[in-house]
FIKOLZA-1660 file (N, C-alpha, C; in steps of 0.1 Angstrom, whole numbers, plus 5000, padded with zeros to 4 digits):
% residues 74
   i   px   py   pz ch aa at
   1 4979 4855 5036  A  X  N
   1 4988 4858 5026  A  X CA
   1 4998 4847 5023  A  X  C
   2 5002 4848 5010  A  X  N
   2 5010 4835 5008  A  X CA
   2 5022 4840 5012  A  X  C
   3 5038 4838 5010  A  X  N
   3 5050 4844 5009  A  X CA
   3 5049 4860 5009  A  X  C
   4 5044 4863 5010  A  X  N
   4 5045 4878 5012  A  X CA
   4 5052 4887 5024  A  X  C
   5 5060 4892 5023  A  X  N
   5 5065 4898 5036  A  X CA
   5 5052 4909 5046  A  X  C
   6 5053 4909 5049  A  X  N
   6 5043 4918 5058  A  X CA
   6 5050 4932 5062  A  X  C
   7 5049 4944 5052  A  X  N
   7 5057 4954 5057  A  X CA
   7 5040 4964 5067  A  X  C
   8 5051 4977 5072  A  X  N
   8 5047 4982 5083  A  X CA
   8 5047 4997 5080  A  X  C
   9 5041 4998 5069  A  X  N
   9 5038 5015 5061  A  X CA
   9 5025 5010 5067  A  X  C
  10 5018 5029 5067  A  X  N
  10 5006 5032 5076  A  X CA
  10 4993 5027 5061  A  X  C
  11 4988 5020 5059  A  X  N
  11 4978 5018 5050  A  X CA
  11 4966 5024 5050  A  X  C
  12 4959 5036 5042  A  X  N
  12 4946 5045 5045  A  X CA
  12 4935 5035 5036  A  X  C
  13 4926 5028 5042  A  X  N
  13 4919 5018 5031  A  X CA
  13 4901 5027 5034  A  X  C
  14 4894 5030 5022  A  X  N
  14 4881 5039 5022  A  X CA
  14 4874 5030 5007  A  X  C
  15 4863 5033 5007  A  X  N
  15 4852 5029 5000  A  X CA
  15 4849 5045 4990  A  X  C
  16 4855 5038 4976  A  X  N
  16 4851 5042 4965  A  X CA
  16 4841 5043 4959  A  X  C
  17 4829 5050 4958  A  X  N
  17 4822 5046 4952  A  X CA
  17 4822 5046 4938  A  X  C
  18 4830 5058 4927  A  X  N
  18 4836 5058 4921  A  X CA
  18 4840 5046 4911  A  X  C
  19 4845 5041 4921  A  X  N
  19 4854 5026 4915  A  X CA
  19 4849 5013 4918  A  X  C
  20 4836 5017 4931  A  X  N
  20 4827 5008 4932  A  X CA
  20 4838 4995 4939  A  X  C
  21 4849 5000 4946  A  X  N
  21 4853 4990 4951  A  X CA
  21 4863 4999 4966  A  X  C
  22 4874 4987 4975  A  X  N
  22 4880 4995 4987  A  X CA
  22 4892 5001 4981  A  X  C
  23 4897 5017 4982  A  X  N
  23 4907 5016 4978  A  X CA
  23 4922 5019 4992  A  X  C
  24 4932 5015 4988  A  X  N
  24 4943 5011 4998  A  X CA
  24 4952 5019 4993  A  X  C
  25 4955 5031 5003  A  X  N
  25 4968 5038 4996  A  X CA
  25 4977 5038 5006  A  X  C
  26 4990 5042 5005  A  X  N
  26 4999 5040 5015  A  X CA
  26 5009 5053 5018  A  X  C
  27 5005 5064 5020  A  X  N
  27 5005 5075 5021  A  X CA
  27 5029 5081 5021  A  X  C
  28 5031 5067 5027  A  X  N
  28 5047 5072 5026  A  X CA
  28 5053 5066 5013  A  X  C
  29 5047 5059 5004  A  X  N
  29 5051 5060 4994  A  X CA
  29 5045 5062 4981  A  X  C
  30 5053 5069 4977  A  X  N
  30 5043 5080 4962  A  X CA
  30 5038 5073 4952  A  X  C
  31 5025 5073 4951  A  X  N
  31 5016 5069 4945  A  X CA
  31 5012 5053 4946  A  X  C
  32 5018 5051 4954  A  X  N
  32 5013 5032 4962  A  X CA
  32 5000 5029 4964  A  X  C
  33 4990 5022 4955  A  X  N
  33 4977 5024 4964  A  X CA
  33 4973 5004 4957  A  X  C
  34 4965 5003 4963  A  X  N
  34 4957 4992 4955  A  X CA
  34 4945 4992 4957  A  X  C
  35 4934 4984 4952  A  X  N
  35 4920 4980 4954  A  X CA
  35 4915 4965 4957  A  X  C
  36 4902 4966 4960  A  X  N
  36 4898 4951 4962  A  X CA
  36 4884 4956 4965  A  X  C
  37 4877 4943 4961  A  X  N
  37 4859 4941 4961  A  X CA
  37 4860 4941 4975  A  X  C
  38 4864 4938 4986  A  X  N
  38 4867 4938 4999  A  X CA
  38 4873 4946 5003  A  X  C
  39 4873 4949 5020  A  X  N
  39 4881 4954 5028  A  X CA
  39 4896 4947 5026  A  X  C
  40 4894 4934 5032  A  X  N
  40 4907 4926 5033  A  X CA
  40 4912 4920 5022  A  X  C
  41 4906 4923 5011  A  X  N
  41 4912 4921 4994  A  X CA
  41 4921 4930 4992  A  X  C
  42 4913 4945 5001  A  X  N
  42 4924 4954 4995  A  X CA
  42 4937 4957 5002  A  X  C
  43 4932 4946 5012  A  X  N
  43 4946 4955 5023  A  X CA
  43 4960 4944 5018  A  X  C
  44 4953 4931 5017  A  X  N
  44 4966 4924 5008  A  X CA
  44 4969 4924 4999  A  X  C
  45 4958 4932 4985  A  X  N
  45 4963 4933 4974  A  X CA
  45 4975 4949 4978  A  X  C
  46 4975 4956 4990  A  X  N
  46 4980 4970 4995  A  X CA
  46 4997 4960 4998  A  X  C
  47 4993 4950 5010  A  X  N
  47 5012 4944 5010  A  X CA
  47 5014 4944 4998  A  X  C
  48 5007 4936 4986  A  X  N
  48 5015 4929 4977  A  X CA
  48 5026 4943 4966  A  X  C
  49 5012 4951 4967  A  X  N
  49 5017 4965 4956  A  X CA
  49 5029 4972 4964  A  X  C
  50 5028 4967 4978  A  X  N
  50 5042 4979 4981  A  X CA
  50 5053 4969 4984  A  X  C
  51 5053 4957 4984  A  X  N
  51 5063 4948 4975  A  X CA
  51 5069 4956 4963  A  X  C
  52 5059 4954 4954  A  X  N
  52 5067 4959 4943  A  X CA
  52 5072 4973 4939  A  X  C
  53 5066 4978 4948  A  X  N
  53 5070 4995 4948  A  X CA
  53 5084 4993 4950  A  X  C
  54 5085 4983 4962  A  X  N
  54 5099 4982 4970  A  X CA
  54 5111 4981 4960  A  X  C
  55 5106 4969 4956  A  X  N
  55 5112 4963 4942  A  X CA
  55 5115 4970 4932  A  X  C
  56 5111 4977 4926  A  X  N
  56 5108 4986 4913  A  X CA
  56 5116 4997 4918  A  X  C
  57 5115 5006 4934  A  X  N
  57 5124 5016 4936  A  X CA
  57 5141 5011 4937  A  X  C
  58 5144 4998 4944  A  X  N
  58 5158 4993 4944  A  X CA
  58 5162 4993 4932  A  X  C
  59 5156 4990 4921  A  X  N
  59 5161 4985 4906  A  X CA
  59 5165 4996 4900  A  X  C
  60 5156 5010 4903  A  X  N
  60 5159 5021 4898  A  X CA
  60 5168 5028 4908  A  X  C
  61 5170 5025 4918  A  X  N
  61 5183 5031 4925  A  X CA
  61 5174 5040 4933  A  X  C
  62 5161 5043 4936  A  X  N
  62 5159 5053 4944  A  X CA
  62 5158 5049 4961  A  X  C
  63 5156 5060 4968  A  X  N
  63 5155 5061 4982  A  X CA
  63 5145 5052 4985  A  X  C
  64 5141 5043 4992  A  X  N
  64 5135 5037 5002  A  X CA
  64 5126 5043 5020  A  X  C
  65 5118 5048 5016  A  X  N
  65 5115 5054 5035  A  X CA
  65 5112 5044 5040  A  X  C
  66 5115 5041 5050  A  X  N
  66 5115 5038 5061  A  X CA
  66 5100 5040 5068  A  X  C
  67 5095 5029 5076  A  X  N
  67 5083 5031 5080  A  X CA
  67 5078 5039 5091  A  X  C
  68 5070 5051 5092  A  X  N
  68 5074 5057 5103  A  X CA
  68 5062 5056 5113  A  X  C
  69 5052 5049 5111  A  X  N
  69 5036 5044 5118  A  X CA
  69 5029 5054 5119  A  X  C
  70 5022 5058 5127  A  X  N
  70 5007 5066 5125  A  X CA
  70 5013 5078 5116  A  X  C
  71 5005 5084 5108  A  X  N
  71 5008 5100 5106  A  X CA
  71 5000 5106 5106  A  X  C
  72 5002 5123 5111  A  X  N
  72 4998 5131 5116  A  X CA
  72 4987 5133 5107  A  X  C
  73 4987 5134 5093  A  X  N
  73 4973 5139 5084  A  X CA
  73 4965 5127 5083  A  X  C
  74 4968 5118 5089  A  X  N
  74 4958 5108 5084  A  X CA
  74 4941 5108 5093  A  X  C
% end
């Protein structure tokens, strides 16, 4: 990854077939997901989206969670 921070949300990555590609959700933040023709396409296109999740919730003033590692439904 280039400049990218490397955050530490639990990342659920599965094979769509649907979308015919991997999709990458990130279960502590609502509605966060990304995709990629790859496994590992999707998991850094997954940092990059929750970048901007990050970014986009500061701007609008909302809560930020905190990363809490494994979770229980996953």
């Amino acid at each position: 990854m280039n400049d990218t921070q490397i955050y530490k949300y639990e990342i659920i990555i599965y094979w769509s077939a649907t979308d015919n590609a991997f999709i990458a959700e990130v279960p502590e933040l609502s509605g966060c997901m990304a995709d990629g023709q790859t496994y590992f396409e999707a998991l850094e296109n997954a940092q990059i989206i929750i970048e901007e999740w990050i970014e986009t919730a500061k701007e609008l003033g909302r809560i930020i969670p905190l990363p809490k590692g494994r979770l229980k439904y996953a």
